[in-house]
C-alpha positions in Angstrom: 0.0 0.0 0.0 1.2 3.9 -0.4 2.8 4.9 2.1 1.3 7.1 5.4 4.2 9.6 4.8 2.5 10.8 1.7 0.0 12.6 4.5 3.3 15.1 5.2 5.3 14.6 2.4 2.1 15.6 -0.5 1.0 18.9 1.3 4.4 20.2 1.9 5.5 19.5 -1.7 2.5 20.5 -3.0 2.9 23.8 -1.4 6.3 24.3 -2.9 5.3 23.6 -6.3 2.7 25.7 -6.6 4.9 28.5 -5.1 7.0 27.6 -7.8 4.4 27.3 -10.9 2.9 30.5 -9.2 -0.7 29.8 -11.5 -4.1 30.3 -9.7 -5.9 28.1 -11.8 -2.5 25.2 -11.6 -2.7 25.6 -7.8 -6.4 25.2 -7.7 -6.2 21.6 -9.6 -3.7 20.5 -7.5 -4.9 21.6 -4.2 -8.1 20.3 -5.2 -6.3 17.2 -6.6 -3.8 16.4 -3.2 -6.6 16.7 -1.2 -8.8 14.2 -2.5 -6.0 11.7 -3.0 -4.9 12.4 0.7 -8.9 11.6 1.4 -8.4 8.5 -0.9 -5.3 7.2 1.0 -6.9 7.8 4.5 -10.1 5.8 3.5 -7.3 2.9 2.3 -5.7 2.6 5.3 -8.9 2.9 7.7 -10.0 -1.1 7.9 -5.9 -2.2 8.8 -5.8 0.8 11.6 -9.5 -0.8 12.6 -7.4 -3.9 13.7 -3.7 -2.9 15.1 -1.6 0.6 14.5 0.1 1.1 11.8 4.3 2.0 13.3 6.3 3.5 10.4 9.9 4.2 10.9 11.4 7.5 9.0 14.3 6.9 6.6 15.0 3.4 8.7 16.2 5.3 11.6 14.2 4.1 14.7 13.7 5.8 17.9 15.2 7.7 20.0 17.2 8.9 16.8 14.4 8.5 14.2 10.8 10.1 14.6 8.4 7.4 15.7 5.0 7.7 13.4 2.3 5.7 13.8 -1.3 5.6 12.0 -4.3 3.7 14.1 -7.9 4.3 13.7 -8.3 7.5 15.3 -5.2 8.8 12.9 -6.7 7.5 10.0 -10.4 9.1 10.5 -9.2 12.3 11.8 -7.5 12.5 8.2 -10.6 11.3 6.5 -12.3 14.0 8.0 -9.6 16.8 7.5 -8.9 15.7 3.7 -12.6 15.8 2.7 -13.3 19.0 4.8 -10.3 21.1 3.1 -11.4 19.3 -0.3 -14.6 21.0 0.1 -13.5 24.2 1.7 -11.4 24.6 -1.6 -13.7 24.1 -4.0 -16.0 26.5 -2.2 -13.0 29.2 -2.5 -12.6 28.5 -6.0 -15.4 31.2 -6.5 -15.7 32.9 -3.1 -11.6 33.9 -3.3 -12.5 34.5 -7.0 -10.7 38.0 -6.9 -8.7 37.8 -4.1 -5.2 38.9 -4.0 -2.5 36.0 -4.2 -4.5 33.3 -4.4 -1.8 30.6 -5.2 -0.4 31.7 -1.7 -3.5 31.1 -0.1 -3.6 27.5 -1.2 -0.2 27.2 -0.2 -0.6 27.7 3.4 -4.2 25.8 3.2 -1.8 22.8 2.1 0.7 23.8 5.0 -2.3 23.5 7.3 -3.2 20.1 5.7 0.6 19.1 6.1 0.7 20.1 10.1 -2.8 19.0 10.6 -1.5 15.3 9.6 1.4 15.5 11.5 -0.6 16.2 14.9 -2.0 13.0 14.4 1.0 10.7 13.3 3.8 11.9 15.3 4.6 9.8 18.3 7.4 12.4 19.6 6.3 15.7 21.4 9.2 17.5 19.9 7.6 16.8 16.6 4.3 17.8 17.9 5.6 20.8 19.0 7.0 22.0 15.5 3.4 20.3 13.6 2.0 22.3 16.3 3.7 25.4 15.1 3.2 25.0 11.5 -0.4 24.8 12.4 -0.4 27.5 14.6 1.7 30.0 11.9 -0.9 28.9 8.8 -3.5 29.8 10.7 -2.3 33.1 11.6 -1.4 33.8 8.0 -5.2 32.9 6.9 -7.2 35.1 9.5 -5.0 38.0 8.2 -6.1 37.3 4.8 -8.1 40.1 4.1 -5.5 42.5 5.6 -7.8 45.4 7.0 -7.5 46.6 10.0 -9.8 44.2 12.4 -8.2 41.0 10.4 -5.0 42.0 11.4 -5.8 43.1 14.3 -7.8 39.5 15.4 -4.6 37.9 14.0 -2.0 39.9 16.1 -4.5 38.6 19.4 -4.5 35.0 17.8 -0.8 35.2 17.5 -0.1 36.6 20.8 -2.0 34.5 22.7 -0.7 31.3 20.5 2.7 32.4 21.2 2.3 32.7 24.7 0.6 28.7 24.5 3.7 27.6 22.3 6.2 29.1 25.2 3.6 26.8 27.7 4.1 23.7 25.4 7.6 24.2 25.1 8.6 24.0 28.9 5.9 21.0 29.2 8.3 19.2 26.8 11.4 20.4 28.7 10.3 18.9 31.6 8.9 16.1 29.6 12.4 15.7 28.4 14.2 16.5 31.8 11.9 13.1 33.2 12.4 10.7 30.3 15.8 11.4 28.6 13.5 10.8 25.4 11.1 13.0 23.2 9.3 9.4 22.4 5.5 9.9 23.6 6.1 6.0 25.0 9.5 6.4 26.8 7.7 9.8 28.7 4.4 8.1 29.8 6.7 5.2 31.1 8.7 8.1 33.1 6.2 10.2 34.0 4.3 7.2 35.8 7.4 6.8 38.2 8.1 10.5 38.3 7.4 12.9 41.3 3.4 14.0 41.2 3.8 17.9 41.3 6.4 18.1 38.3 3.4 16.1 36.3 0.9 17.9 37.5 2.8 21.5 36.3 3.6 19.7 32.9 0.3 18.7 32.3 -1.1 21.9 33.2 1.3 23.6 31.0 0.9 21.8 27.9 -3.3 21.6 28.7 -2.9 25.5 28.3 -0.7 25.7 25.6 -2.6 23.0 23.1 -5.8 24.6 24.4 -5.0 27.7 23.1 -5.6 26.3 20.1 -8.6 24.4 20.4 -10.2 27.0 21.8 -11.1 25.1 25.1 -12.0 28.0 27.5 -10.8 30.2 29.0 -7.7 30.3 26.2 -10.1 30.6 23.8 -10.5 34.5 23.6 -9.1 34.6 20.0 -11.5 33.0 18.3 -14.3 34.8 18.0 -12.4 37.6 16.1 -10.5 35.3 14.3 -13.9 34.1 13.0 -15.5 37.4 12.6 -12.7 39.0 10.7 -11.3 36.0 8.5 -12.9 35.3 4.9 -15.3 32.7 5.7 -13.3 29.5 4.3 -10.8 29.8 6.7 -13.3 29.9 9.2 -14.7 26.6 8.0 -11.5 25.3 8.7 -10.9 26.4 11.7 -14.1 25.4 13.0 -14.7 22.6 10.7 -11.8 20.5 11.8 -8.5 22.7 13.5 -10.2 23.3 17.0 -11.3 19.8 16.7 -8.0 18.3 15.7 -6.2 20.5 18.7 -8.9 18.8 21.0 -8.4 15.5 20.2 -4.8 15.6 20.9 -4.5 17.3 23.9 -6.9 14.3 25.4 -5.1 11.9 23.9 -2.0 12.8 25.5 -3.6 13.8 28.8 -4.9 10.6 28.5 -1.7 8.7 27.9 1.4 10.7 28.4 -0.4 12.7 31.5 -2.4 9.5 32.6 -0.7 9.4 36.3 -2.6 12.8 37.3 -6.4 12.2 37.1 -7.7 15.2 34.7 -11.0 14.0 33.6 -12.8 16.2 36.5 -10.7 19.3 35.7 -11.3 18.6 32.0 -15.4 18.2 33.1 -15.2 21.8 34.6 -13.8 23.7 31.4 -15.7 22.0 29.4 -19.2 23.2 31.4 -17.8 26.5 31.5 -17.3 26.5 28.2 -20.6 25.0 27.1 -22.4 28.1 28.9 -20.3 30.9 28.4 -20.6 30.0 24.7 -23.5 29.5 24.5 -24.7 32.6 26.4 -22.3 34.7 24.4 -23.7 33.6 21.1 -26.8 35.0 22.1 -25.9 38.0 22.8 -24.1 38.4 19.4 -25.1 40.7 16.2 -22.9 39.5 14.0 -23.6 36.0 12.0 -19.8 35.3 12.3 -19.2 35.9 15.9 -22.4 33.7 16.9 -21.0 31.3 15.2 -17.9 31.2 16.7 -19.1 31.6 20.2 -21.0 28.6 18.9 -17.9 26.4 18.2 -16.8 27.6 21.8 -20.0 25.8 23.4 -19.7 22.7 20.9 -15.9 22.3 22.0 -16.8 22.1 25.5 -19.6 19.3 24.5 -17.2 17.5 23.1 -14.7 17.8 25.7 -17.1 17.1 28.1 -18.2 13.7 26.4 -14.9 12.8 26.4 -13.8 13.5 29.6 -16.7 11.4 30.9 -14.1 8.6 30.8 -16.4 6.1 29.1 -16.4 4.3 25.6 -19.5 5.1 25.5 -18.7 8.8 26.2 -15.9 9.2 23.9 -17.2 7.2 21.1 -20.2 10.1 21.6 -17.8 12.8 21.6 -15.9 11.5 18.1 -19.5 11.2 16.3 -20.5 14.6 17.4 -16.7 16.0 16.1 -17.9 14.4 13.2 -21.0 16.3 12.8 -20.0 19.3 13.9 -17.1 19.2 11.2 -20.5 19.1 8.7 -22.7 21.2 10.3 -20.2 24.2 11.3 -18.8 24.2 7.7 -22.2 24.6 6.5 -23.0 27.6 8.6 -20.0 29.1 7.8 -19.5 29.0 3.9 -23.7 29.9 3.7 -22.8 33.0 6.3 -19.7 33.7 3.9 -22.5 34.3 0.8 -24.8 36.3 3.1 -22.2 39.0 3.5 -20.9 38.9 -0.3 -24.8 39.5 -1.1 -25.2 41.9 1.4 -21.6 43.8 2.6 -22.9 43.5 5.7 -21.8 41.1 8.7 -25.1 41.6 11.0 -27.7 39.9 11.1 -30.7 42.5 10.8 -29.5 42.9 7.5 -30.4 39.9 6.0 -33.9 40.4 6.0 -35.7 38.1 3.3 -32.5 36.8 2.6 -33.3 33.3 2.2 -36.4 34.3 -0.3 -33.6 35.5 -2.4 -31.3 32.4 -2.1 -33.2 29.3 -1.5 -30.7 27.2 -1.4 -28.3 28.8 0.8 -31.1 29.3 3.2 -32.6 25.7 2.8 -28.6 24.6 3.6 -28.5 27.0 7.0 -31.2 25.4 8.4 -30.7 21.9 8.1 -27.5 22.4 9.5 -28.6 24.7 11.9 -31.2 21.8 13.0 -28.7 19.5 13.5 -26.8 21.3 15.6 -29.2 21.8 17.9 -30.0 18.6 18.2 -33.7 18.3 16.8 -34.3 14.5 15.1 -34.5 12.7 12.6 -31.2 14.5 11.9 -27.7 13.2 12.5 -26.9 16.4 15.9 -30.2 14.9 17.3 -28.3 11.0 17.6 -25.0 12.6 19.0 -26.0 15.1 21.7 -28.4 12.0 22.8 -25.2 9.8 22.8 -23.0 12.2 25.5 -26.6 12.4 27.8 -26.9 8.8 27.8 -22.9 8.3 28.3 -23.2 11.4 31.4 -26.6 10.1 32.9 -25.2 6.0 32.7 -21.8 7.5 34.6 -23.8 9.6 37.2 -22.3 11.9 40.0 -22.6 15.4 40.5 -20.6 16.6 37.5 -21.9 14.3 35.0 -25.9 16.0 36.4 -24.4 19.6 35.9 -23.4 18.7 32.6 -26.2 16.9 31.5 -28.3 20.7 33.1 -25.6 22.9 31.3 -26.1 21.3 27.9 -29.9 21.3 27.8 -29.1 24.9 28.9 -27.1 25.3 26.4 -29.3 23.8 23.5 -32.1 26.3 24.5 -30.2 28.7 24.1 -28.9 27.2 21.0 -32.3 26.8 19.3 -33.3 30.2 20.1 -30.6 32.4 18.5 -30.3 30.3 15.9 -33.7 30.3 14.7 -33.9 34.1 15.4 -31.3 34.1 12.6 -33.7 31.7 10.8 -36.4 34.1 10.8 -35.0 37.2 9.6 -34.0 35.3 6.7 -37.7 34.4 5.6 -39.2 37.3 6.8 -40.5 39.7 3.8 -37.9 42.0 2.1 -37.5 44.3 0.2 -36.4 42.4 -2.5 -36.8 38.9 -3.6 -34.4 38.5 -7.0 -32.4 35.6 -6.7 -29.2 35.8 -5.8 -27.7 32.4 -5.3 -24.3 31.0 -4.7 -21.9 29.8 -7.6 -22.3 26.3 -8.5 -18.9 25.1 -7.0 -20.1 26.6 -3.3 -23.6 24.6 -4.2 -21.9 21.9 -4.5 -19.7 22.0 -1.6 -21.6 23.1 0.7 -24.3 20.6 0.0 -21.9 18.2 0.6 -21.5 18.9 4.0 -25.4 19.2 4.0 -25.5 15.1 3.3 -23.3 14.3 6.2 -25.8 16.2 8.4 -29.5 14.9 7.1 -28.1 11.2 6.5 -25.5 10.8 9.5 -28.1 8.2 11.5 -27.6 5.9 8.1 -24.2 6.0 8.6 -24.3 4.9 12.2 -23.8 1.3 11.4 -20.4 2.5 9.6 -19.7 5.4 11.7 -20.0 3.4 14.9 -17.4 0.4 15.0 -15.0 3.5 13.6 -15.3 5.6 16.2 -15.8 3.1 19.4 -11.9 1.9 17.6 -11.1 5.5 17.4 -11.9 6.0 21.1 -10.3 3.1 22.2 -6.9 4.8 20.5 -7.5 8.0 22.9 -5.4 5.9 25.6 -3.2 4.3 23.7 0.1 5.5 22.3 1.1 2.5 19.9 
């Protein structure tokens, strides 16, 4: 079979060539091209990870010298899931970005993402995380900025200042890390840090919660965001939303969960992620602006997640992946349809979009399925999720496990109500009722993600073994 390494090795080169080509349309075939091979390769390797890990040794140079990779089930579907979202997200910009400045540097540095994205969930050395991480981190600056006015740059200055300030976290976490285990090896560390003395852990852990967190927006590090959001075009918000936060998540539990397992975090983990699920949630209704309700939005869904993770069951963690999964679909959606609303309209609030979905059907038709799902109403696939983490919480009990279980029906009141506000000043009579659709490459994109969302419960039967394997790779390192 093709090797995993193609996961790093095809982003990054692709990058450079089309630096070198410098072509729009070139850089859009191959972007578009990389991506759904990439997608291809991760669906390939899914039913081997589904039975052991997949080790891979760099240049035949094994650890401590070499970088330990290694690809397992929750590798391979996080990369599903990253592949196809970027595929899509591209596509969409192949019309949104239509006259946008530099455009083959903005598919550079989406492949850049792609490239550190992939890495976060291969690498089996923190040092490696650490410079994955960066790349991440750097890309992601680059893209909020896009637009270069003066709130973009602004939100990516706070984005990058508070990221910096989480790299410096992560990089004395490692330096401990490193002091403990005379190894970067993910392996070698959890083997020292389970002998080590508590506290030096404990301020490890801490530092390194912090530092990843900055970046999956876990609260209270997660003060970037909505700006970030709000001021970058909206593809980049899809990807941040759609699968960045999501991948940072999953690897900070994975290595609080495995490196950090000695210190018992799930309860600490439980309380950010209720915090975060209602000062989301109540700051999304307070919003104006489509974007920044959105984003507040992806604060409250990140502390579901986490929360249904931290419950420290299969059950709740296999819950948590399928609702990553859905929000991947249903955040996308919201934000490439919002994206259109303020092309149509110049305009980023809400009251402005008055009879807006009269005048594009489809983009309005889109919005609210996914906005449905989110929230949780059935037959669609949010509905089978959110009821996944309440059975997981109410089947482990105890006090936390109530308050969560209070905090997210809170939360999806709240939820329901804001977004269907937004849902009714887009049918309410305007002014004027030409049609004013999206391109057919958004259409098509964006009703892509739609599927996921309206036919998820089909998938259940696939979806489910995948992510019960996936979870089951949360604690384990190999």
């Amino acid at each position: 079979m093709v090797s995993p390494l193609l996961f790093i090795i095809g982003p990054l080169g692709t990058a450079f060539l089309m630096i070198l080509l410098n072509r729009r349309l070139v850089s859009l075939i191959l972007a578009l091209a990389v991506t759904l091979a990439l997608g291809i390769l991760a669906l390939s390797w899914l039913p081997l990870t589904l039975q052991a890990a997949q080790p891979m040794v760099v240049a035949s140079i094994p650890a401590p010298l070499g970088i330990p990779l290694s690809l397992d089930a929750l590798g391979a579907g996080m990369a599903i899931i990253v592949a196809l979202s970027a595929l899509l997200v591209i596509l969409y910009s192949s019309t949104y970005l239509r006259n946008d400045h530099a455009p083959v540097t903005y598919y550079a540095v989406v492949m850049l993402l792609l490239m550190a994205s992939f890495g976060l969930v291969l690498t089996r050395d923190l040092f490696n995380l650490f410079v994955f991480f960066e790349i991440l981190c750097i890309s992601s600056y680059i893209l909020v900025a896009w637009e270069q006015n003066s709130s973009a740059l602004e939100a990516s200055f706070k984005y990058m200042v508070l990221g910096s300030i989480g790299s410096t976290f992560m990089l004395v976490a490692i330096a401990l890390a490193y002091r403990a285990a005379g190894s970067l090896a993910m392996a070698d560390i959890a083997k020292a840090f389970s002998q080590a003395n508590r506290g030096e852990v404990i301020v490890a852990a801490v530092l390194f919660l912090f530092g990843m967190g900055v970046e999956a927006a876990i609260f209270p590090v997660n003060t970037w965001l909505p700006d970030a959001h709000s001021s970058a075009p909206s593809s980049i918000s899809a990807l941040l939303s759609g699968f960045v936060i999501e991948l940072s998540l999953v690897v900070l539990f994975r290595l609080g969960g495995t490196v950090f397992a000695q210190i018992h975090l799930l309860p600490v983990l439980q309380s950010i992620a209720i915090a975060g699920i209602l000062v989301g949630e109540f700051s999304a209704f307070a919003q104006h602006e489509v974007k920044r309700t959105l984003a507040y939005s992806s604060i409250a869904q990140v502390g579901l997640m986490l929360f249904a993770l931290s419950l420290g069951s299969p059950e709740g963690a296999q819950a948590g992946l399928l609702q990553l999964l859905m929000h991947a679909a249903a955040k996308s959606t919201l934000f490439l349809v919002a994206g259109y609303f303020i092309l149509r309209t110049g305009s980023r609030f809400m009251e402005d979009y008055k009879g807006l979905g009269r005048r594009m059907p489809l983009s309005g038709l889109f919005f609210g399925l996914a906005a449905l799902s989110l929230i949780g109403v059935p037959p669609f696939f949010g509905f089978f999720t959110k009821w996944g983490i309440l059975q997981a919480a109410v089947n482990l009990g105890g006090t936390i496990a109530w308050i969560g279980i209070t905090s997210i029906l809170l939360g999806t009141t709240l939820e329901a109500i804001y977004l269907f506000r937004i849902f009714q000043i887009l049918y309410a009579k305007g002014e004027n009722d030409q049609v004013a659709e999206m391109e057919w490459p958004a259409v098509t994109a964006v009703a892509l993600f739609v599927l996921v969302v309206v036919f998820g419960y089909f998938l259940l039967p696939v979806l489910t073994p995948v992510a019960g394997a996936a979870a089951n790779a949360l604690t384990n390192l190999f």
